[in-house]
N, C-alpha and C positions, 0 to 999 in steps of 0.2 A: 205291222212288223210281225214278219213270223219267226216261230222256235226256231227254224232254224239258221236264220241271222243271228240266232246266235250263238252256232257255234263256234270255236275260236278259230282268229284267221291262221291263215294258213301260207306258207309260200314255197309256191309249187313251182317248176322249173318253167312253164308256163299262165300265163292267166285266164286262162281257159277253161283249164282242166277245177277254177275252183268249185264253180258250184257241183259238179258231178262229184268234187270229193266230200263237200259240206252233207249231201245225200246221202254219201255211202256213210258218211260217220255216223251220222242220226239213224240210220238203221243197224247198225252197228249198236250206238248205246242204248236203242228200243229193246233191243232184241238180246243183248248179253244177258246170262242166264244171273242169279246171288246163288253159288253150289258150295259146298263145302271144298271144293278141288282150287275156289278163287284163296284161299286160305293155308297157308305152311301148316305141316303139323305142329303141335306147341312145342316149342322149344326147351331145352333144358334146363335153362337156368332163369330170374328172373332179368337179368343182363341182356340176353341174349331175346330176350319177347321183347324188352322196350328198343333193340335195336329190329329188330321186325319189324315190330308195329311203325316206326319211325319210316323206315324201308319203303311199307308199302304206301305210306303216307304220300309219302315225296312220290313213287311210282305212279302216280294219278294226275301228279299238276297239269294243269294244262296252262294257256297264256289268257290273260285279261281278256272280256269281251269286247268287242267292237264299242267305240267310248263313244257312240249313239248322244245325243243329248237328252241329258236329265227329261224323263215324263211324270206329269202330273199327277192331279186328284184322275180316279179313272175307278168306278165303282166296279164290283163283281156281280156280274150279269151275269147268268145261265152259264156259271161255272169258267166264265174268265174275266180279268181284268185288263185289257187291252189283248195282249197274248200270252198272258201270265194266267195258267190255271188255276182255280179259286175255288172257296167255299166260305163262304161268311166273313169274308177277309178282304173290303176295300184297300186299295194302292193309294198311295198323297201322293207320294213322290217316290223314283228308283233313279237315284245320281250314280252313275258310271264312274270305273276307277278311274277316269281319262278326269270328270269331273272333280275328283278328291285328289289331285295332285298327279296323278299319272303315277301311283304304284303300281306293279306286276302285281299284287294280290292284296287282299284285305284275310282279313283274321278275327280278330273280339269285338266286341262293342258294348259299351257299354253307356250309361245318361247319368245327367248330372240337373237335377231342376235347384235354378238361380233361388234364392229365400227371399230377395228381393223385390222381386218383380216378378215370380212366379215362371219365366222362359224358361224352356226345355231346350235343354242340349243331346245331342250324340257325338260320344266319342269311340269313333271306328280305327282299332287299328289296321293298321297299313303294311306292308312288309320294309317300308324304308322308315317307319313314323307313327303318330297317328295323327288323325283327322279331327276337325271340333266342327260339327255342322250345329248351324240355329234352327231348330225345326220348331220354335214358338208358333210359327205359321205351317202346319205339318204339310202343305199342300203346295209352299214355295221356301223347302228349305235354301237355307244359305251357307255355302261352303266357308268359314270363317280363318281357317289355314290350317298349319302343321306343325308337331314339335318333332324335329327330325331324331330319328335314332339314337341314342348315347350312339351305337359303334355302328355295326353297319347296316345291311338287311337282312333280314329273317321271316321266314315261313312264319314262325311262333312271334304271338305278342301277347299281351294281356294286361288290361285298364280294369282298376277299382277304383272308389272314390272316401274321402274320409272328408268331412263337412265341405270345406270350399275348395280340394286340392284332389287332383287324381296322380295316381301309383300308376309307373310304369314298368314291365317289366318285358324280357326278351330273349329265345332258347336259340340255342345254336348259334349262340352271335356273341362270343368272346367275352369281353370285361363289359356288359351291358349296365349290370346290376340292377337298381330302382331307380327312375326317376321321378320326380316330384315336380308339378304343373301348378299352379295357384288359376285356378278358374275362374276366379272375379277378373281376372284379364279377360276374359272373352266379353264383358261388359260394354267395353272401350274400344271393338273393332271397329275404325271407322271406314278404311277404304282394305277389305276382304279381297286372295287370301293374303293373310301373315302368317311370315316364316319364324314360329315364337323360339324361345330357348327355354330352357330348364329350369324352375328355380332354385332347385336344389338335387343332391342326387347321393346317392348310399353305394358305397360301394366294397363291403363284406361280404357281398357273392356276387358271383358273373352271370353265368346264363342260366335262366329262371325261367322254368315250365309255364308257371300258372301263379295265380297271386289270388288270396282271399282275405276279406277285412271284415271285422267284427267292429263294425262303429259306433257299437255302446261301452265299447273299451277302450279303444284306439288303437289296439294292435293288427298288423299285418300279419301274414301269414307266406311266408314266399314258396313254394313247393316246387320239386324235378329240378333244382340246382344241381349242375353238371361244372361249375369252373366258379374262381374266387376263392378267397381264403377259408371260409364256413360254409361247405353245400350242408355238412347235417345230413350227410348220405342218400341228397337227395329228400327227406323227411320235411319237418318242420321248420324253416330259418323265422324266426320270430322277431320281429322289432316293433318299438316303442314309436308310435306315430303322432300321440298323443297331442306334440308342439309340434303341427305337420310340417313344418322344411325342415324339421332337426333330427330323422330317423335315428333308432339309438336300435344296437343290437339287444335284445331282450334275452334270448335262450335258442337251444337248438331240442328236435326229437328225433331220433333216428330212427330209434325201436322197429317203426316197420319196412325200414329201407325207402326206398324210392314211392313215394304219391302223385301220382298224377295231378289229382285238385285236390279241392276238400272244403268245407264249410265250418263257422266257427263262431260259434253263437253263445250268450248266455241261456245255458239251456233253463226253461220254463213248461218240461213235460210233464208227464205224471211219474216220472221213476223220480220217486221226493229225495232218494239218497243224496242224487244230483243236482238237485233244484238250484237257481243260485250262480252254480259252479260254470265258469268257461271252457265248452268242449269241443271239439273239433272233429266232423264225420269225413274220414278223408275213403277215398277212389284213392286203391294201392295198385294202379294198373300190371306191372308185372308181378307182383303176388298173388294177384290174383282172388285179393279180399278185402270186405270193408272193414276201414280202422277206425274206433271210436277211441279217443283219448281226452280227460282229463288233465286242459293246461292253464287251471289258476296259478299253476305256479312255473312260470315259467322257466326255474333251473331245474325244477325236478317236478316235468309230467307224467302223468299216473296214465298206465293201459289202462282201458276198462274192456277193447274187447276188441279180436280181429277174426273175422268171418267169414270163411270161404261159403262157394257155393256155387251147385251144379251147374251146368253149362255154361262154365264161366269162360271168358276167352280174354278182356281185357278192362277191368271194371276203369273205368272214363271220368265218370262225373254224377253228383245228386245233388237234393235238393230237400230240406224237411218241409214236412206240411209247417201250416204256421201256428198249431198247434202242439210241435214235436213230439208226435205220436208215432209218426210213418215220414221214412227217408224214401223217395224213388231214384233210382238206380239207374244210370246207363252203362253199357256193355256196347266198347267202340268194334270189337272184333267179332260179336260173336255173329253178329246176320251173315258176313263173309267165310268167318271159320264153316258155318253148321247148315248155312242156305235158309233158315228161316226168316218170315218179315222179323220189322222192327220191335226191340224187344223195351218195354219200360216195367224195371220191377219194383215191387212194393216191401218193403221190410218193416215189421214192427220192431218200433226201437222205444218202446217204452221200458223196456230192462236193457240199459245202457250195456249191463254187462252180458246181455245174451239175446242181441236180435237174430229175430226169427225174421226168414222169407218166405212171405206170406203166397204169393204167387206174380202172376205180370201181365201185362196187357200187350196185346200185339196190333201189332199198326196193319191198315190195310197195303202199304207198300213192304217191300226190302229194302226202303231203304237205310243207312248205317244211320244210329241217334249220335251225335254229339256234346250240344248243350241243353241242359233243361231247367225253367226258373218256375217257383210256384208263387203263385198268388190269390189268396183264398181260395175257394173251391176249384181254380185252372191251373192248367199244367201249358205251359208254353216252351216248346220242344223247336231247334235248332238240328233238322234230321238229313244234314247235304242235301242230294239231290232231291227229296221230296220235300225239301227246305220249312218253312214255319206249319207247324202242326201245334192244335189248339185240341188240349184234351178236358176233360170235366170229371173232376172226382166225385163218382159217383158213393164209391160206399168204399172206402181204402182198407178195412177189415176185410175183407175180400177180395182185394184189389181190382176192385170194379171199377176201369173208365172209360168213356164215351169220348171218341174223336168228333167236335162238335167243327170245325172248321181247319182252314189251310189256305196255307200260300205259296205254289209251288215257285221256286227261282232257277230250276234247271228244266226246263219243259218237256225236253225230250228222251230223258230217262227219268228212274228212279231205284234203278240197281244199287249197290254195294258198292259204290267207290267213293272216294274222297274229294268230291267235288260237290258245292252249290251253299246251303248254308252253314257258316259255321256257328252263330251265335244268335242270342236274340236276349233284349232288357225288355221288361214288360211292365215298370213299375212307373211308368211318367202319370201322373196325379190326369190328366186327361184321357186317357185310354189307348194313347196311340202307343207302338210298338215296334221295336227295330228293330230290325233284322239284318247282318251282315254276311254278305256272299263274296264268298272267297275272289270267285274270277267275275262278281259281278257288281259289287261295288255295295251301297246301301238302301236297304228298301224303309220307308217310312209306312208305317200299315195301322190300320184300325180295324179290328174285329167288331163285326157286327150283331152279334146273336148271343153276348153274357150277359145281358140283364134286362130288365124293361125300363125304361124310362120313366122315372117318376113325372108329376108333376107338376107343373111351374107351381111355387108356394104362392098364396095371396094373406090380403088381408092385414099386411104391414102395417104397421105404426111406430112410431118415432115421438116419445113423450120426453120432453126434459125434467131433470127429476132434482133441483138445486144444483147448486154450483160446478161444472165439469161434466157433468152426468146426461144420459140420454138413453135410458130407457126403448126398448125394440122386442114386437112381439107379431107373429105373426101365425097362420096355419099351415102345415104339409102334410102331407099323404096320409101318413099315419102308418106307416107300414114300421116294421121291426125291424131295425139293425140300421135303420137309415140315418143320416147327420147333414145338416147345415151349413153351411160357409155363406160368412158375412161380409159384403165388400161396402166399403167407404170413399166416396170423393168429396176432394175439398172443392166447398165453393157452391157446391147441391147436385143438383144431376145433372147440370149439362158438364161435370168438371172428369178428372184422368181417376179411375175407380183403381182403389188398392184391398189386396184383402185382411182385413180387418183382425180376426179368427175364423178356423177349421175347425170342422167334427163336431160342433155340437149336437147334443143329442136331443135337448128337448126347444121349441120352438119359441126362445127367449132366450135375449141378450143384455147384458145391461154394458154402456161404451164408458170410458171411466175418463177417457183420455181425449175428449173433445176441446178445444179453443171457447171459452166464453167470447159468445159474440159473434162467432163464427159460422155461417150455415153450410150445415153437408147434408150428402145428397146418400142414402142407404139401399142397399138390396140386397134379396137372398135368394142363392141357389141351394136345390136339394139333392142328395147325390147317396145313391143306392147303394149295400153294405159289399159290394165286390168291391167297390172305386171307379170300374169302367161307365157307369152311365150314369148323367148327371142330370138335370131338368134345367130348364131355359131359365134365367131370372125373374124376379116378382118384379113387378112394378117399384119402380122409384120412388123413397117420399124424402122430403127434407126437415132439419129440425136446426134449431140453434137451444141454446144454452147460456146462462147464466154464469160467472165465475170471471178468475184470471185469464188473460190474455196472455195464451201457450204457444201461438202459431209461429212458423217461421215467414219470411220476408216471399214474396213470389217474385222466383227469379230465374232467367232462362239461361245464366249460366256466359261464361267468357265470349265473346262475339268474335274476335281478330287478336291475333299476334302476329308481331311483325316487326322485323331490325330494319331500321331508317340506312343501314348502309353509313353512318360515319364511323369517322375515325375511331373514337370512345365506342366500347361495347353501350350496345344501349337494345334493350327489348321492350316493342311500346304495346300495353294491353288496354283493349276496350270494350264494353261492356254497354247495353240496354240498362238503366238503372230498374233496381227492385223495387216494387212495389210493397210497400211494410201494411200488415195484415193488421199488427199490433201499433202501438204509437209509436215506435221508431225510438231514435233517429237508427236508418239505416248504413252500417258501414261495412265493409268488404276485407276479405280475408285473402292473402292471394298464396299459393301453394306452388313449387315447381321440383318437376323431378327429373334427370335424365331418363329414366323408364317413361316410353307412350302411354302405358295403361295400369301407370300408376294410382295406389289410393291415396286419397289427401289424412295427412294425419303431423304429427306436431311434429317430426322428424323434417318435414318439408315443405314446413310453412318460412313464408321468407319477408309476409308484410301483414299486417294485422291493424283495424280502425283507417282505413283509407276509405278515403270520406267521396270521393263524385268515379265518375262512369269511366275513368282511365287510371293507367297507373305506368312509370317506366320503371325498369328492372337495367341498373346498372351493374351489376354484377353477373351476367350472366358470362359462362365461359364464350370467348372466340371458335368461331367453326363449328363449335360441337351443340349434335341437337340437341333442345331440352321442351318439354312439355308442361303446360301451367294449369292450371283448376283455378277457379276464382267462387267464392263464395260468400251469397250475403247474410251479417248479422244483423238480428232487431236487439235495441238496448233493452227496449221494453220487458219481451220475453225473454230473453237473454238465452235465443234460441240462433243456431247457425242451421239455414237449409243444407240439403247435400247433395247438389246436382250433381254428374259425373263429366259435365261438358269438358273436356281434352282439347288443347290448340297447341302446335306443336311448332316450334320453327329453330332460325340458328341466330345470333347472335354473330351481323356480318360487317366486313370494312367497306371501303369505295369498292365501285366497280372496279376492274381492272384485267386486262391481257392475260389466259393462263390456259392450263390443259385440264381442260372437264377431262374425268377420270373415274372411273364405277366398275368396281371389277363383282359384283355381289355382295361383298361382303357387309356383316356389322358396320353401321355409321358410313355404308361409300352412299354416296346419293342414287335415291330408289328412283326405278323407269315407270312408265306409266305401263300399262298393260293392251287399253281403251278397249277391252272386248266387249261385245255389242251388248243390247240392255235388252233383247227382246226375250221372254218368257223361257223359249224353249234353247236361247244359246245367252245362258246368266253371266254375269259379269265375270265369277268366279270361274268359267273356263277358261283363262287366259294362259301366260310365261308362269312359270314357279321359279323360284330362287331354291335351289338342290344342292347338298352337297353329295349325292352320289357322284361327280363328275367334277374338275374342273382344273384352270390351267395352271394358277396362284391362287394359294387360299385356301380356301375350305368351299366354298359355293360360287356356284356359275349361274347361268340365267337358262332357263331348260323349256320347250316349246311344249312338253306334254306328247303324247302318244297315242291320242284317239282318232278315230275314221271320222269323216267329215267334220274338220275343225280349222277355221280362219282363226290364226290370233296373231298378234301383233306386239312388237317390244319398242316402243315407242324414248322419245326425248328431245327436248324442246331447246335449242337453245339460240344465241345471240352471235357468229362470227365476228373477229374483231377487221373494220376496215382497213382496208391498205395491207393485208397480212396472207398469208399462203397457209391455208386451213388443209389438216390431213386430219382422216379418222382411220383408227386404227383399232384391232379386234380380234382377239386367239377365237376359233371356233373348233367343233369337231361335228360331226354329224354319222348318224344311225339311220337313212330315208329312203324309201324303197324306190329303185332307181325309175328315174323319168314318170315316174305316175304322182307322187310327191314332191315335194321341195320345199327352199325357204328364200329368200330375193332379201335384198337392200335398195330401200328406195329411201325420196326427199321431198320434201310438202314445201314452201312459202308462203301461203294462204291458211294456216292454221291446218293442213290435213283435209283441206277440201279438190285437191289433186296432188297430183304426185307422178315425181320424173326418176325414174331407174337411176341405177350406181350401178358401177359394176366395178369388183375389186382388180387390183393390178394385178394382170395375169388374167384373167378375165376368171367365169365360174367355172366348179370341176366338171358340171355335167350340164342336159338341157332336160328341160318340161318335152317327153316325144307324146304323150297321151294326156287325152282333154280327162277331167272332171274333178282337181280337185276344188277344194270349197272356196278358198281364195279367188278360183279363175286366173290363174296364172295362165300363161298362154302358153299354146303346143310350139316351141320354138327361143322360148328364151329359155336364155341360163339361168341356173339356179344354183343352189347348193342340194345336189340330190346324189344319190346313192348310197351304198350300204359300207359297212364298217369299217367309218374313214374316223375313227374314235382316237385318233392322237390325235392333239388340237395342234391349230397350224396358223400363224399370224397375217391377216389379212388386210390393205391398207386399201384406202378411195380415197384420190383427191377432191375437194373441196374448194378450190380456189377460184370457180364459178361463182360460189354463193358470196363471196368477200362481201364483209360487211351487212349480210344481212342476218334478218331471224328465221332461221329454219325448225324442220322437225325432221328428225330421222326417223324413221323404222325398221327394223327386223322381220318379213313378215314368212309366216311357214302356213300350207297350207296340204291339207292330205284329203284323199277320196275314202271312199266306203269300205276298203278292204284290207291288203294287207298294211301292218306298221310296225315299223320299227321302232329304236329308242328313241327318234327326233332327235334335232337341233337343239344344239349347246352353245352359247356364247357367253365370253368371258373376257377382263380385264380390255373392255372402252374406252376408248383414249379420244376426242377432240383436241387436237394443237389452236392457238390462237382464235380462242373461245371469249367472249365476255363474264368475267366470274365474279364474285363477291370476293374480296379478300380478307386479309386477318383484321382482328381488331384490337384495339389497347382497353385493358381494363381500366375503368377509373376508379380511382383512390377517391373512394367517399369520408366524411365525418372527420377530417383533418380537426385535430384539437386536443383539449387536456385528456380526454375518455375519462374523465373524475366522474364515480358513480352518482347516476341522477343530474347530472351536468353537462344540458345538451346547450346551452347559449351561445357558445362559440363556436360550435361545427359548422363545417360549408362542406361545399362537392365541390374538389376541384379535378382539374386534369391532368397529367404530367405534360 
């Protein structure tokens, strides 16, 4: 694929004229000059620069790239990675926004690694939401879903994390305020993507710039608040995070007017005054200086010091070394203000109250800096169009640094404009690196040339040392600043390896917390004082021990749920029996919660000592879905395992005659998607559930907007005999005429063929040109053309299929070029369907309820 695929599409009066225009543009952004004439003079007030700056911002957007299918691992070879130009900076994976739900743009990004189980996350905002990709496999992420927007879309977004929960927040977009995500949900996605919601949300200010967290305190930092009851003039809005879904307002600082970002640390420099004290280095973009402020006390923060400085055009964003000696600087205006390249400058801030600008490093592009995150000796730079740049501080007294790599994401320019990346997190405990591009969705990247590779340690041992205890000693490198990581499996080493402890420094461990009687299986990797490079594991040894019997029961966790369909509510759970590590006797814990990716804990526990491999649950609500966890205890150890296996179902009556019904929303019954399983077109490009669009409600069913993409909205059901079956359906469509479309068709054979619908009235338009990916054919009807965006109710008779089981689908299908906002359907209606219907709760435990006096209870029925 070449650069210039990918520019954006385009739709020209003819289809002709695109590629001649795709040309002229790329020589166009080759070729535009970074001059000081691309730049307003500075304006007067500092109002009046953040409405500029915002100005030009927006003056740049372009539309989403072609939603290409996600590409792979692809290393950088003699300076590119597939067509991505490169320097020390392998590609895993680049998912298209088409792939991440079909936003018009991306924006922050930021990671979240599980404590768990060690997975890595990305969270990319979106302009409608953001994203939660699993990149534990950096080379086959997985789209996991979306938390859509508190209000609506927005250019601006911005993701932080405080232990298990991410902070959202959103500018130019009304009463946004924070939202709050609990990220152990992403544990429990079983069928990717989910349309998650909120868990909680703050709402003391509206539209919010930028958001920073000091997670050794719990406080947030919200900045560039423009609406809501408390902006704090735009300054500091401060809340107490501390019980993360309970945001509490903490204080405000106004002092320096409007901050762009800012950082907020216990500082740990050499200025001792401030040793201690929680301070905050903000990026005051229209003043045009850096604010250092003193906010231990959150009603009343101390200035310590606000710094202009020459060439200044729009101070953006920094970042302190991790020694807080030296802040680096970005300046979002000044390459376009003044025409020079990229500018990163270095500030001694070891006298909080009087840093000095030591001087700055210049990129070998123009192009604008954005974001920049440090991590021991590298500087990892988010610079638009010349997108991930990898710096090396070399001597920061000097501000001496070295561009040691790069990952370009706009290939055909590197000018001065506001387009390509906008963010990058560099801190995932494995070394990989993301990157967020605006019109280009998410790159998953690994730099290759920060450190050498220790390694493998040898010479392990595993000594039991009395009771519980298991002694480990092994040899590494020997090099300086280097540490250890110890991982453990139960069972010895053919068994599932967890890690143990991190960061040790010297080449001995002693395990405190082993099962007498139990053998495990040990190993150790050694991992270089950056963090980025790690050494391959030691060999395996195994050990048992002496002592109490500590283990939990081995158990795979709930097998099946499932309502028998009578009258009486009734949910029947079944389970593989555990295997007790310890003497037993084993018995089962069952937990249920309407939340799918809920955690099990004593608020929703509902049976406790149920003794064999089943269990029924009479109490469960009618209709409404609920989710259960099952878990086994040993008596022995008096240990409960904690698998997180999730089965989710409803609690239903007899079959019976009704109108299947699904309009999107909360609790209507979910479609299938069935998008294909092959590598390069993932499951997770399928329908999304949006509420940018719909006709009741709040969400509609939405086909996505990328070039070459079959997907399908599928649903299975049962026609009642003898009956006159109608389907019924609001749609609206955005599809570029006759080249696109989307059809209704009907399978009998499980979706192993399929016979066309055609709605009453027949479709508004036809398929006149071959190629999209579906294969729709040049001559039927479709639902095609361009903005038919009031929805409009469409019915197909059914009374062919009488009495039997069919499968519907939805299916849309687009070519390589241009695209519009795709097909929308909403509120699905099937008449004389086979359904599950209500059910009676039963009245259990009929009797005295005299405390401790269970001998006369029964279960009866009414």
């Amino acid at each position: 694929m070449s650069p210039l695929s990918r520019i954006p599409s385009l739709a020209p009066p003819h289809r002709a004229l695109r590629g001649a225009l795709a040309l002229a543009l790329a020589g166009v952004f080759a070729s535009a000059p970074a001059t000081a004439a691309q730049g307003p003079a500075r304006s007067a007030s500092p109002e009046q620069r953040l409405a500029d700056y915002r100005a030009r911002f927006l003056a740049d957007r372009e539309p989403a790239w072609p939603g290409e299918a996600p590409e792979h691992f692809t290393p950088c070879v003699a300076g590119q990675a597939g067509s991505w130009p490169c320097a020390n900076v392998d590609l895993y994976e680049q998912m298209p926004l088409a792939s991440l739900g079909g936003a018009s743009s991306a924006n922050d990004i930021w990671g979240w690694t599980d404590p768990l189980d060690g997975k890595e996350y990305a969270l990319v905002g979106l302009s409608d939401g953001t994203a939660f990709v699993d990149i534990s496999d950096p080379a086959a992420a997985v789209y996991l879903g979306r938390l859509p927007s508190h209000t609506g879309s927005s250019t601006w977004r911005d993701i932080k994390t405080y232990q298990d929960h991410a902070y959202v927040v959103s500018d130019a977009n009304g009463n946004h305020g924070l939202q709050v995500f609990d990220l152990t949900r992403l544990r429990t996605v079983v069928s990717p993507p989910v349309t998650f919601t909120e868990d909680a949300w703050y709402g003391n200010i509206g539209s919010v710039h930028n958001l920073a967290i000091n997670e050794a305190t719990g406080f947030a930092y919200l900045v560039g608040g423009s609406s809501g009851a408390t902006q704090c003039s735009g300054g500091l809005h401060m809340v107490n995070i501390q019980s993360p879904e309970s945001p509490v307002f903490a204080g405000c600082f106004s002092g320096h007017g409007y901050s762009h970002d800012t950082q907020c640390v216990v500082y740990a420099g050499p200025d001792t005054a401030h040793v201690g004290k929680e301070v905050c280095f903000s990026s005051n973009g229209p003043s045009e200086q850096l604010g250092i402020v003193d906010v231990s006390n959150k009603a009343a923060p101390v200035v310590l010091s606000s710094t202009p400085y020459a060439g200044s055009a729009y101070p953006h964003q920094g970042w302190l070394t991790e020694d807080h000696r030296y802040f680096l600087l970005d300046d979002e205006l000044d390459e376009s203000n003044f025409g020079h390249n990229t500018r990163t400058r270095v500030w001694d801030v070891s006298n909080l109250d009087a840093p000095v600008l030591l001087g700055h490093f210049s990129s070998p592009t123009p192009a604008i800096d954005h974001n920049q995150y440090v991590r021991g000796s590298y500087v990892f730079q988010a610079n638009y169009r010349s997108g991930l740049r990898v710096l090396r501080i070399d001597d920061a007294a000097s501000a001496q640094l070295t561009q040691i790599g790069y990952f370009d994401v706009y290939p055909s320019s590197d000018t001065a404009n506001f387009n390509g990346a906008w963010s990058v997190y560099p801190y995932f405990e494995s070394g990989i690196v993301v990157v967020s591009g605006i019109e280009q969705g998410l790159f998953v990247l690994r730099p290759t040339n920060l450190c050498e590779i220790p390694v493998d340690p040898s010479g392990l041992s595993a000594t039991p040392n009395g009771d519980n205890r298991i002694d480990l000693a092994w040899t590494g490198s020997g090099t300086s600043g280097n540490t250890f990581d110890v991982e453990r499996a139960f069972g010895g080493c053919g068994g599932t390896f967890e890690t143990l402890t991190a960061g040790l420094v010297s080449p001995a461990y002693s395990d405190t917390t082993p099962s007498g009687g139990v053998t495990y299986g040990y190993r150790v990797r050694e991992r270089d004082d950056t963090g980025f490079c790690q050494s391959g594991y030691s060999a395996c040894v195994e050990a048992s021990t002496t002592g109490a019997c500590t283990a939990p029961p081995l158990f795979a966790g709930l097998a099946a749920a499932s309502s028998p369909g009578t009258s009486v509510c009734r949910v029947d759970l079944a389970w593989a029996p555990a295997t007790p590590v310890c003497a037993g006797p084993v018995t089962y814990t069952v937990y249920r919660d309407p939340n799918p990716d809920f955690e099990p804990s004593a608020a929703n526990r509902i049976a406790t000592g149920v003794a064999g491999p089943s269990w029924q649950d009479f109490t469960a609500p009618s209709l409404e879905p609920v989710t259960y966890v099952v878990r086994a205890f040993d008596a022995d150890s008096g240990v409960e395992e904690t698998n997180l296996v999730h089965r989710s179902t409803r609690a239903t009556g007899p079959i019976s005659d009704g109108t299947f019904a699904t309009g999107a929303e909360p609790g209507d019954p979910i479609l299938d998607t069935f998008a294909p399983l092959e590598p390069d077109a993932p499951e997770h490009a399928g329908w999304h559930v949006v509420d940018t669009r719909s006709h009741a409600g709040t969400y509609s069913f939405h086909s996505g907007t990328g070039s070459d993409i079959c997907v399908t909205l599928e649903a299975d059901l049962e026609l009642t005999a003898g009956q006159t079956s109608q389907l019924s359906f609001w749609t609206a469509w955005d599809i570029e005429q006759g080249w696109d479309g989307g059809v209704i068709e009907l399978s009998t054979d499980g979706g192993g063929s399929w016979a066309p619908l055609t709605p009453a009235g027949g479709y508004p338009g036809t398929i006149s040109n071959a190629g999209n990916a579906c294969g729709i054919a040049v001559g039927r009807g479709a639902f095609t053309g361009t903005g038919q965006l009031t929805f409009q109710s469409k019915t197909v008779g059914l009374a062919a299929w009488s009495g039997q089981a069919i499968r519907l689908r939805w299916q849309y299908g687009s070519d390589g070029f241009v695209n519009e906002d795709g097909w929308f359907v909403d509120d699905i209606a099937v008449t004389h369907a086979q359904l599950p219907g209500a059910c009676i709760a039963a009245q259990l435990f009929v009797g005295d309820f005299e405390e401790g006096d269970t001998s006369d209870w029964s279960s009866t029925t009414p």
